[in-house]
N, C-alpha and C positions, 0 to 999 in steps of 0.2 A: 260661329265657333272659330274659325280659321283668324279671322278680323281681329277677335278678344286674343286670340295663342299667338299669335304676333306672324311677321312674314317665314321663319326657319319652319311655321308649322306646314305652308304651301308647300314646303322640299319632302317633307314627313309624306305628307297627302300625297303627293305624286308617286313616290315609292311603294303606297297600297295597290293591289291588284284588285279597283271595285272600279264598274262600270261608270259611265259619263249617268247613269238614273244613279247608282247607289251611293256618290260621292251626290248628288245633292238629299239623301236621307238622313237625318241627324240621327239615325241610331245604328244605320252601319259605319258613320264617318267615326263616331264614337268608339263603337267598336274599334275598328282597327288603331283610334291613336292606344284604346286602352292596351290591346296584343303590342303597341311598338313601345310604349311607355314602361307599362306597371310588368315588373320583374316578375316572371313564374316561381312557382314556390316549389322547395325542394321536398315531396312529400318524406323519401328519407330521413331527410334531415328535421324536417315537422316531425315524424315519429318519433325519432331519437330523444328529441328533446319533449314530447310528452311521456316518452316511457321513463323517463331519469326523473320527471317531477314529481316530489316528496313535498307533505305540507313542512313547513318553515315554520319554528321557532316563536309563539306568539301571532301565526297568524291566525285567523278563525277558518272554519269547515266551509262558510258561504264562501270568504276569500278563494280558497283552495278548491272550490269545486268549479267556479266561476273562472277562473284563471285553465283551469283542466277542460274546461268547454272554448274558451280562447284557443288553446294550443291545438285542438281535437278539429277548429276549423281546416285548417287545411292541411290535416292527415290521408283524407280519400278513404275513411273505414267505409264508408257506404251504412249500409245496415246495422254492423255491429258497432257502430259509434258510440250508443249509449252504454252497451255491454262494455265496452273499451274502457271506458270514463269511470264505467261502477268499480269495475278492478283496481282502474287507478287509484278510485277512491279508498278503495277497499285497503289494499297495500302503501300506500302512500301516507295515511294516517300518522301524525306523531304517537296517538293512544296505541302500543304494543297491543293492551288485553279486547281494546272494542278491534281491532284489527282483528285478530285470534275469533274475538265473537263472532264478528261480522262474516269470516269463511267458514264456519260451521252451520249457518243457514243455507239449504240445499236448492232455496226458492227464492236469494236476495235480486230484488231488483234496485238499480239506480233511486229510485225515490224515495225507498225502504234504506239503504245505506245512509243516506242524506241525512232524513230524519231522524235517525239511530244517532249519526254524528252528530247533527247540533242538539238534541236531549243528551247524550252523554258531557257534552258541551258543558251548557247548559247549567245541567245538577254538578260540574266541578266547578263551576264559577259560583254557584251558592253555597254552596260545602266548604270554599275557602274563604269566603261570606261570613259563613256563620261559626264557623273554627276555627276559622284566624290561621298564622302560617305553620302552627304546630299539629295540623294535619295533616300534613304530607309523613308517608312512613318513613322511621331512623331504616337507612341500610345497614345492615348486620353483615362485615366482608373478613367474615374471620376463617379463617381454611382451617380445616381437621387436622391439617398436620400442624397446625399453631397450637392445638389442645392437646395435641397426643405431645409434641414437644416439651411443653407446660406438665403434664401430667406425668412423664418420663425423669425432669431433667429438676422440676424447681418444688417437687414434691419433698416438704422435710423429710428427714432419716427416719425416726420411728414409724412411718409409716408404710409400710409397702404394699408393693402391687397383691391382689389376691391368689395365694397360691404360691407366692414368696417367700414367704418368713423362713427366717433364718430357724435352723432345727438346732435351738441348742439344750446341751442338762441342763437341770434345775440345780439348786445348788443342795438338794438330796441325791444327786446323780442319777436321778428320775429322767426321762423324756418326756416331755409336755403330752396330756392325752390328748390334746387337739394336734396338732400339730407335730408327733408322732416322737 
């Protein structure tokens, strides 16, 4: 090993604290270049950046769960890893209403999330298959005060609101019996 890593590895070697028996073992010599080499990982920072992962725009459920088990290695949840991962899953989703579905199941596990996302998947991928792109619902983003506006302001003259009419004689000098 030292031979193949070149001569700088001999200075590395010397600076371990392993016996004249455990410097010739290839799995504690190993060992320590991998502690002097390979950078520790920041499990904060590992977290941080599992908990901000959202699936992305076009990518699929396998992508996005797969990528959440990548980031989840070196978190250090220990036990609750999979429980970590369902949540992510869970909230993470681009679908709002199977998100919404998926935390009203009081018994979901990680494998039950899964398969929930790619059937919801799945049946949107044949749905726009087989309805082409005018199945996706028109957004209706018309505010109430645009109707009551409209209904107030661009209402022709003969018509008025209920309860409005103008009280006038007849031209017998009568008062309308409706309208008093």
């Amino acid at each position: 090993l030292i031979y193949a890593m070149g001569q700088d590895a001999e200075d590395v070697l010397g600076s371990f604290t392993l016996s004249e028996e455990e410097k010739g073992k290839y799995a504690s010599v190993k060992q320590g270049f991998q502690s002097h080499f390979v950078q520790r990982k920041n499990p904060i920072y590992e977290r941080a950046r599992f908990n901000m992962r959202k699936q992305q725009a076009g990518e699929s459920v396998d992508a996005f769960v797969t990528a959440l088990h990548t980031l989840a290695e070196h978190c250090e949840y220990g036990a609750f890893k999979e429980q970590l991962i369902r949540d992510r899953v869970v909230v993470g989703l681009l679908d709002a209403d199977l998100s919404e579905r998926l935390q009203l199941l009081p018994d979901l596990t990680l494998a039950t999330a899964v398969t929930k996302a790619r059937n919801s998947e799945a049946v949107k991928a044949q749905q726009s298959i087989l309805r082409g792109p005018q199945a996706t619902p028109i957004s209706c983003d018309v505010s109430t005060d645009a109707i009551h506006s409209y209904s107030q302001q661009d209402r022709p003259r003969h018509q008025r609101p209920f309860g409005k009419e103008e009280k006038q004689p007849t031209s017998t000098g009568r008062k309308c019996q409706w309208c008093g």
